[in-house]
N, C-alpha and C positions, 0 to 999 in steps of 0.2 A: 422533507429533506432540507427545510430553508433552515431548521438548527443546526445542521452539519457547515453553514457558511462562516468564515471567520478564517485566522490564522491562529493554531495551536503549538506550543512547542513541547516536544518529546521532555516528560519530568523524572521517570521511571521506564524501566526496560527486563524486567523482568524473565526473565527463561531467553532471552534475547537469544545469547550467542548458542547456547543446545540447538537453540531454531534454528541459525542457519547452518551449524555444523549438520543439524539432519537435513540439508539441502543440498551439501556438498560444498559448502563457501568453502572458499581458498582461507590461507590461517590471517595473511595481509588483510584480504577485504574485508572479515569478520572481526579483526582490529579495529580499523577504521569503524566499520561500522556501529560498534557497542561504544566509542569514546566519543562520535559526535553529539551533537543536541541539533539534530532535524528539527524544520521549522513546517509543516505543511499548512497550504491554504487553499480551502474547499474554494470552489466559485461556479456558476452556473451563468450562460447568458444562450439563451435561445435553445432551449433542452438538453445541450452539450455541458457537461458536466467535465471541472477538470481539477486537479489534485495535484497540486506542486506543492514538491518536496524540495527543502533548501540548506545545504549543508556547506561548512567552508571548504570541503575537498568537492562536492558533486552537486547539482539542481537535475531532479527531474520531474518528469510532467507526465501526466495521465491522464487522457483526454480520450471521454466515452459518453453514449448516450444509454439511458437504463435500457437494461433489455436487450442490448444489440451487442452481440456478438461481435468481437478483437483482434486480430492481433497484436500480442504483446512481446518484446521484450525485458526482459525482470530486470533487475539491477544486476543481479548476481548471471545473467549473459543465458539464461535460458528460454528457448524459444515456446511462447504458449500460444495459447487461442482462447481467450478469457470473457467473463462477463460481468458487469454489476448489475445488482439489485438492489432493492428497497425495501427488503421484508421485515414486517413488526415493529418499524420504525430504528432499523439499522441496514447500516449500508452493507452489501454484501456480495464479496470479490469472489468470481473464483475464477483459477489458471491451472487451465489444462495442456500438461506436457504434451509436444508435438513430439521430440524425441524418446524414444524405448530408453528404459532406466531411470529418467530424469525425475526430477518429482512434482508433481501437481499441486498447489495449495488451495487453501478455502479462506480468507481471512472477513475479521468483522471487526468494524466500525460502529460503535453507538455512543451517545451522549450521556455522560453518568452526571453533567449539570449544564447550569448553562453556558459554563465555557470550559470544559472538562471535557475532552472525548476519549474511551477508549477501545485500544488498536490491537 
């Protein structure tokens, strides 16, 4: 996981905003969201693993140890109970909707060089 350390900035965004329209984002937040250039930076000190996300309207933080079970609130205001992993040499989130209807995701992180991550 120590390739995953560093600061990255969002270059492409791809199927972005379909993403969060199938999430139910509001039409405001998924503006904001697909015009900024997110800055995230991986960092680990003492098996706590943490993921800040740095934008000019929003910063947030994601602070987990592999394997151990969450709870999370998303950006997008939904409440989960989530987990990361490490499998195959990719980081791998997933958030399980605590409310009926809501939706669950699975997202993956891997390295395509050595300072290239994709999300």
């Amino acid at each position: 996981m120590d390739a995953f350390k560093g600061k990255f900035e969002r270059i492409a965004a791809e199927n972005y905003e379909e993403f969060l329209k199938a999430l139910n984002v509001g039409f405001l937040l998924r503006k904001a969201a697909t015009v900024s250039t997110p800055v995230m930076e991986v960092s680990e000190a003492g098996g706590t693993w943490s993921l800040k996300t740095s934008t000019t309207l929003k910063n947030m933080e994601l602070k987990f140890k592999l394997g151990e079970e969450f709870d999370e609130t998303t950006p997008d205001g939904r409440e989960t109970r989530a987990v990361v992993t490490f499998d195959d040499g990719k980081i791998v989130t997933v958030q399980t909707a605590k409310k009926a209807g809501q939706k669950s995701t699975r997202s993956v992180r891997e390295m395509t060089g050595a300072d290239q991550m994709l999300y």
